[in-house]
C-alpha positions as CSV (number, residue, x, y, z in Angstrom):
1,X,39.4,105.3,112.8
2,X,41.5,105.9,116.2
3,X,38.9,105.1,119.4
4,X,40.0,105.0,122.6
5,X,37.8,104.9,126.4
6,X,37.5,108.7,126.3
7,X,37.6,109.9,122.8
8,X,36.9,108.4,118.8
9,X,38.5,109.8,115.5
10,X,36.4,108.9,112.6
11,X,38.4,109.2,109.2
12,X,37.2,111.3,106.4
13,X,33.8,110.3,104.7
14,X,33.2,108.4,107.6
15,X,31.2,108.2,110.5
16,X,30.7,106.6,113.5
17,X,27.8,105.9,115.6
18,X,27.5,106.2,119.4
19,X,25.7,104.5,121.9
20,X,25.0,105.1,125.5
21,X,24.7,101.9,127.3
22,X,23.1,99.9,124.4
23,X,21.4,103.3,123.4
24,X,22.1,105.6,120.6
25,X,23.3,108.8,121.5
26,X,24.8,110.5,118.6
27,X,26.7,110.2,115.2
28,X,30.4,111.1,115.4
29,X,31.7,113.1,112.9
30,X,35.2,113.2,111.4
31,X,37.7,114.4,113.3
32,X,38.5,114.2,117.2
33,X,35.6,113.6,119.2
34,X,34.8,113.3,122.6
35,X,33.2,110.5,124.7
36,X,31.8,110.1,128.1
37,X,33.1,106.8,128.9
38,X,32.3,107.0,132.4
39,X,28.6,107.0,131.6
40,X,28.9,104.0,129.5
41,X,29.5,106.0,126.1
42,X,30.9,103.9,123.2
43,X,30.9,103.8,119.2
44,X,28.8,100.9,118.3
45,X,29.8,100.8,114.4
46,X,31.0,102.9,111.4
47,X,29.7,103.5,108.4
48,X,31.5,104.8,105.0
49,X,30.0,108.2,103.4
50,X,31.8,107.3,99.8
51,X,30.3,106.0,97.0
52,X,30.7,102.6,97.2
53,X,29.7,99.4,94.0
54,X,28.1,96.0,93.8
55,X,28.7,93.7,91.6
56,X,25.9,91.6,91.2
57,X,25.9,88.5,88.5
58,X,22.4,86.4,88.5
59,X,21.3,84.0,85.7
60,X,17.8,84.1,84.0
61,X,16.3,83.0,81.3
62,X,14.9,84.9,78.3
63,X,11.9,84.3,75.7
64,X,13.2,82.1,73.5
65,X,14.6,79.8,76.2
66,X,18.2,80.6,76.6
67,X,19.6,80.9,79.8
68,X,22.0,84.2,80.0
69,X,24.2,85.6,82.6
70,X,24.2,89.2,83.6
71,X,26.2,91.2,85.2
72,X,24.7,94.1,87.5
73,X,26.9,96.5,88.7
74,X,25.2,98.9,91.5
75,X,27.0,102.0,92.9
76,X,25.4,103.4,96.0
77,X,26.0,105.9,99.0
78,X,24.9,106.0,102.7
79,X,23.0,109.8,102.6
80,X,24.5,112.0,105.3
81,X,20.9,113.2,107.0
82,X,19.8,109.2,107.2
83,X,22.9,107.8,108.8
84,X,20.4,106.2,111.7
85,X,18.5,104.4,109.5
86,X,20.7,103.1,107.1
87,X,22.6,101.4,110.0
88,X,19.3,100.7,112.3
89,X,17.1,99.7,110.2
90,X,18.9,97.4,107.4
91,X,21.2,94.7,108.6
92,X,23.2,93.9,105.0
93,X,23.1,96.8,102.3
94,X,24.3,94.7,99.8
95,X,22.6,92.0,100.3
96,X,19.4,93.7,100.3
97,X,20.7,95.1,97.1
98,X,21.5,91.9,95.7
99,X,17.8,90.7,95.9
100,X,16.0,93.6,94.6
101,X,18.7,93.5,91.4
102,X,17.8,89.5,91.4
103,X,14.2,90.1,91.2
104,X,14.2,93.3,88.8
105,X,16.5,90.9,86.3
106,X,14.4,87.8,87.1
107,X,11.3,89.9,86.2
108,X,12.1,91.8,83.1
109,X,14.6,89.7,80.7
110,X,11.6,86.4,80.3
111,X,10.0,89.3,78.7
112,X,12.2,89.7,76.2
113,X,14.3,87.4,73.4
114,X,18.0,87.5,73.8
115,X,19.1,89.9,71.2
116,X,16.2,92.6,72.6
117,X,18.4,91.7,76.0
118,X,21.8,92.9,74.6
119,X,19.5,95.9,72.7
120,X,17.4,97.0,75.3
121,X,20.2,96.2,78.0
122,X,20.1,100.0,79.3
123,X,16.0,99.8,79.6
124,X,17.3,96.9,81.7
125,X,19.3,99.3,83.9
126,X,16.9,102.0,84.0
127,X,14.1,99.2,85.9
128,X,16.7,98.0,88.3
129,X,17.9,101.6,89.2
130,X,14.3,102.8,89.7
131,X,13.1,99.9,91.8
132,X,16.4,100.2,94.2
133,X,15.8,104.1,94.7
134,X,12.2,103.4,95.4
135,X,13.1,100.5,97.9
136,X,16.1,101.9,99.4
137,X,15.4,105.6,99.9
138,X,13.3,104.8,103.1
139,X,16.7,102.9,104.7
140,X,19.5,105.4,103.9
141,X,20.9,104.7,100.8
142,X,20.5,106.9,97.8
143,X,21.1,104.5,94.4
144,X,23.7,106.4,92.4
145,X,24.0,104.9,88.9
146,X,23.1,101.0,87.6
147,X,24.8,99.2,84.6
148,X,24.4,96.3,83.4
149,X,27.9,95.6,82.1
150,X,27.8,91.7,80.6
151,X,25.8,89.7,79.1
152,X,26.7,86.0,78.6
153,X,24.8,83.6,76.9
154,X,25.5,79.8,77.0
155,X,29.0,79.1,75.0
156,X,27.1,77.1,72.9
157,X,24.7,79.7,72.2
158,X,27.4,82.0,71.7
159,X,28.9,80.0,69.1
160,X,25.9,79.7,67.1
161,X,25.7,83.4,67.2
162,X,28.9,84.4,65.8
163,X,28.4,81.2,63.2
164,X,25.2,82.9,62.3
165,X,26.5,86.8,61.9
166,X,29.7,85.0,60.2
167,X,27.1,83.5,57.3
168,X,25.1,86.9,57.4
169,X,28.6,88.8,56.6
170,X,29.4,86.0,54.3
171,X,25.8,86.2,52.6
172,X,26.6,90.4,51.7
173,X,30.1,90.0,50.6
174,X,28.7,87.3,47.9
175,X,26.1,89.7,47.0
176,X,28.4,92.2,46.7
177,X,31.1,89.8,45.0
178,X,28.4,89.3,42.6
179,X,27.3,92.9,42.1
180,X,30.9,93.7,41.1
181,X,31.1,91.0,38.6
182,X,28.2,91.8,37.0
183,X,29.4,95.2,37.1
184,X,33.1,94.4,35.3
185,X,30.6,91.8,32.6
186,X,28.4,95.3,31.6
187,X,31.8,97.4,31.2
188,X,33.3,94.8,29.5
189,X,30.1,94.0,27.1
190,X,30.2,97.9,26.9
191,X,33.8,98.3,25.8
192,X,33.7,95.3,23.8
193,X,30.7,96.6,21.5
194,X,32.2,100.0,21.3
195,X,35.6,98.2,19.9
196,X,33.5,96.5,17.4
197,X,31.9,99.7,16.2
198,X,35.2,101.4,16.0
199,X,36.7,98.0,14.2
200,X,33.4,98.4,11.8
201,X,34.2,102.0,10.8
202,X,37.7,101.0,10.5
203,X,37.2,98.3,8.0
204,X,34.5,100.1,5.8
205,X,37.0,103.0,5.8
206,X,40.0,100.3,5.1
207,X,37.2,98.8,2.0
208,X,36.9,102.4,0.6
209,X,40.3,103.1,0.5
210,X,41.1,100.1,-1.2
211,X,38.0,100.3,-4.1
212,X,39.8,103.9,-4.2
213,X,43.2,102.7,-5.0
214,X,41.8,99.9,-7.2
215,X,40.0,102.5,-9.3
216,X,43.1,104.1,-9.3
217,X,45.3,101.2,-10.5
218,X,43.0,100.5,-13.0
219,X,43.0,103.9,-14.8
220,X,46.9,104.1,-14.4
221,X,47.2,100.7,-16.1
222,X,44.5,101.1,-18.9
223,X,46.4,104.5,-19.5
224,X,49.7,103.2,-19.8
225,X,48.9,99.8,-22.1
226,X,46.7,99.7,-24.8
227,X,44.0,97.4,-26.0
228,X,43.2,95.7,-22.5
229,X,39.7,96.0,-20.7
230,X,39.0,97.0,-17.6
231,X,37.5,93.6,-17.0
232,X,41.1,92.2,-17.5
233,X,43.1,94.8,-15.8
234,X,40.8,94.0,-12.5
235,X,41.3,90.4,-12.9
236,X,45.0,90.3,-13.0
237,X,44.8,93.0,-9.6
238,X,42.5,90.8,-8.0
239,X,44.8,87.9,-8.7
240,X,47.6,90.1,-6.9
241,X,45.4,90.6,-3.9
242,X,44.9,86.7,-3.8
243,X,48.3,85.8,-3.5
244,X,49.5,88.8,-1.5
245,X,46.5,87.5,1.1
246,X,48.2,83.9,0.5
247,X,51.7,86.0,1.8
248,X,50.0,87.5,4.5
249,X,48.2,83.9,5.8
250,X,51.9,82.4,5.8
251,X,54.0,85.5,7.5
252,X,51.1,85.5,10.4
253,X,52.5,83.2,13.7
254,X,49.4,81.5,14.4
255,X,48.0,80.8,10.6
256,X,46.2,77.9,10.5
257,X,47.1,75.2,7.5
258,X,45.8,76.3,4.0
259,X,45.3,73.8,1.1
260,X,46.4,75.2,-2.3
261,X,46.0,73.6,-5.7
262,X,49.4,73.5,-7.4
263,X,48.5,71.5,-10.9
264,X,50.3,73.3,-13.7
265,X,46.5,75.3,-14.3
266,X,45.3,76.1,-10.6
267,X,46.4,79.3,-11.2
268,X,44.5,80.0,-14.2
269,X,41.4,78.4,-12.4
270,X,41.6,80.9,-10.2
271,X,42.1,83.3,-12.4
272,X,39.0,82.0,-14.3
273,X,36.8,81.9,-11.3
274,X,37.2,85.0,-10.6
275,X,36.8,86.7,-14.2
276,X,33.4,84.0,-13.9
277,X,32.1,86.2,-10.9
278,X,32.2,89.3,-12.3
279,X,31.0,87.9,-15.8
280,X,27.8,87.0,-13.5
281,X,27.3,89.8,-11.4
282,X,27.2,91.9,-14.4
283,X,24.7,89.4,-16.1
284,X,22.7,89.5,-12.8
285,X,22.7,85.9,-11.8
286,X,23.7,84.5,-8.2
287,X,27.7,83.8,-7.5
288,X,28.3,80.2,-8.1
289,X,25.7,79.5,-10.5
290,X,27.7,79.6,-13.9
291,X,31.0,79.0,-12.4
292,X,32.5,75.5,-13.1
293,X,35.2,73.7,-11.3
294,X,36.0,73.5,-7.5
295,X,34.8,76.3,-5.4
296,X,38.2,78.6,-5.1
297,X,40.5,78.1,-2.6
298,X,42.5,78.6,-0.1
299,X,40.6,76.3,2.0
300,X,41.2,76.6,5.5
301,X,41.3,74.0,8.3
302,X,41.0,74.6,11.8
């Protein structure tokens, strides 16, 4: 603003007030104006027409007993038809400001714990704004917007909070670690029963084709040699089955050790013990009952 004996030249969105001899006389507009110097004219202040913020930061303490720092931030304008009173009848704007946002704070956050403060924080807002606009209306200044923009608890206190979301997040991903592994153990139960009910068919299909081809072997032989019973024919065949299981035991990479009698009439034992077991399933008693001699081998070892 340019001021000189005779004239003043208020900048934009500002104004100037003028006194005659100690009394007001007029506001001066922006722009050149005029002043009767001679009379004892002068500009006894300025004010600023723009929208102008305070910061305010004032410490309570909530509910639960934790003291918290807050962070008011106030923006605020002069009104253009109460210029006189918002420079005659309030000294310090802001720090008339400050002490309404102090005792708004001071008033509502006991009333509350600390995480309804960070929840309700724009409730918080809303009370300060309409007390302010309520107060300061009748000197001048029209309250424009309120925020509160922080909210700092002790550093202690805010350590425990993030320790205690960090074992809340921790707490769910278990859960949900769990929930998976449970999940994979059903599929895995699932797929493993199927397998076995597809490994059942397999083998009873695997036992029918081989009673199939023994029946066939059997009709083959008796047709081609004369004066042998089926009885025998199925003895020497199961015989061949024994050893070729006996091949099949030693060719495998992870067999385990098999015991095998090699006296000079093992192999008729077996032969016997076998021709035995269908001689007693046909008489109807229980296997092992009429058989004599050690229990037939192989005899597997872990």
């Amino acid at each position: 603003m340019s001021c000189c004996c005779c004239f003043v030249c208020p900048a934009q969105e500002t104004v100037a007030i003028v006194e005659n001899c100690g009394k007001f006389s007029h506001i001066a507009h922006p722009g050149f104006n005029c002043l009767l110097c001679c009379v004892g004219a002068g500009v006894a202040g300025t004010l600023s027409l723009r929208v102008q913020q305070l910061d305010v930061k004032c410490e309570t303490k909530t509910k639960d007993n934790v003291f918290v720092n807050l962070v008011v931030s106030v923006q605020y304008q002069v009104r253009r038809e109460a210029v006189y009173d918002a420079y005659y009848r309030l000294t310090d704007s802001r720090q008339q400001i400050s002490a309404y946002v102090f005792d708004e704070v001071r008033a509502a956050v006991p009333k509350m714990g600390l995480d309804d403060t960070y929840e309700l924080k724009d409730e918080i807002a809303k009370g300060i704004k309409d007390a302010l606009a309520k107060s300061m209306s009748e000197y001048g200044y029209l309250i424009i917007h309120v925020l509160v923009n922080d909210i700092e608890p002790a550093h202690k206190v805010k350590e425990a909070m993030n320790e205690i979301n960090a074992a809340r997040r921790m707490r769910i991903a278990a859960a949900e670690k769990a929930e998976a592994e449970k999940v994979a153990v059903v599929k895995s139960a699932e797929a493993e029963a199927e397998a076995k009910f597809l490994q059942g068919q397999g083998i009873a299909r695997q036992r029918q084709a081989i009673i199939s081809g023994l029946r066939d072997s059997v009709s083959d032989f008796q047709s081609g040699v004369n004066d042998i019973s089926s009885k025998e024919v199925l003895s020497l065949m199961l015989l061949t089955q024994y050893f070729d299981t006996l091949k099949d035991l030693g060719a495998h990479n992870r067999a385990s050790t098999v015991f095998l009698n090699h006296a000079p009439g093992g192999v008729n034992d077996i032969a016997n013990q076998i021709r035995g077991a269908f001689m007693e399933a046909n008489a109807g008693l229980p296997a092992g009952a009429g058989a004599a001699g050690p229990s037939l081998p192989p005899k597997k070892t872990a």
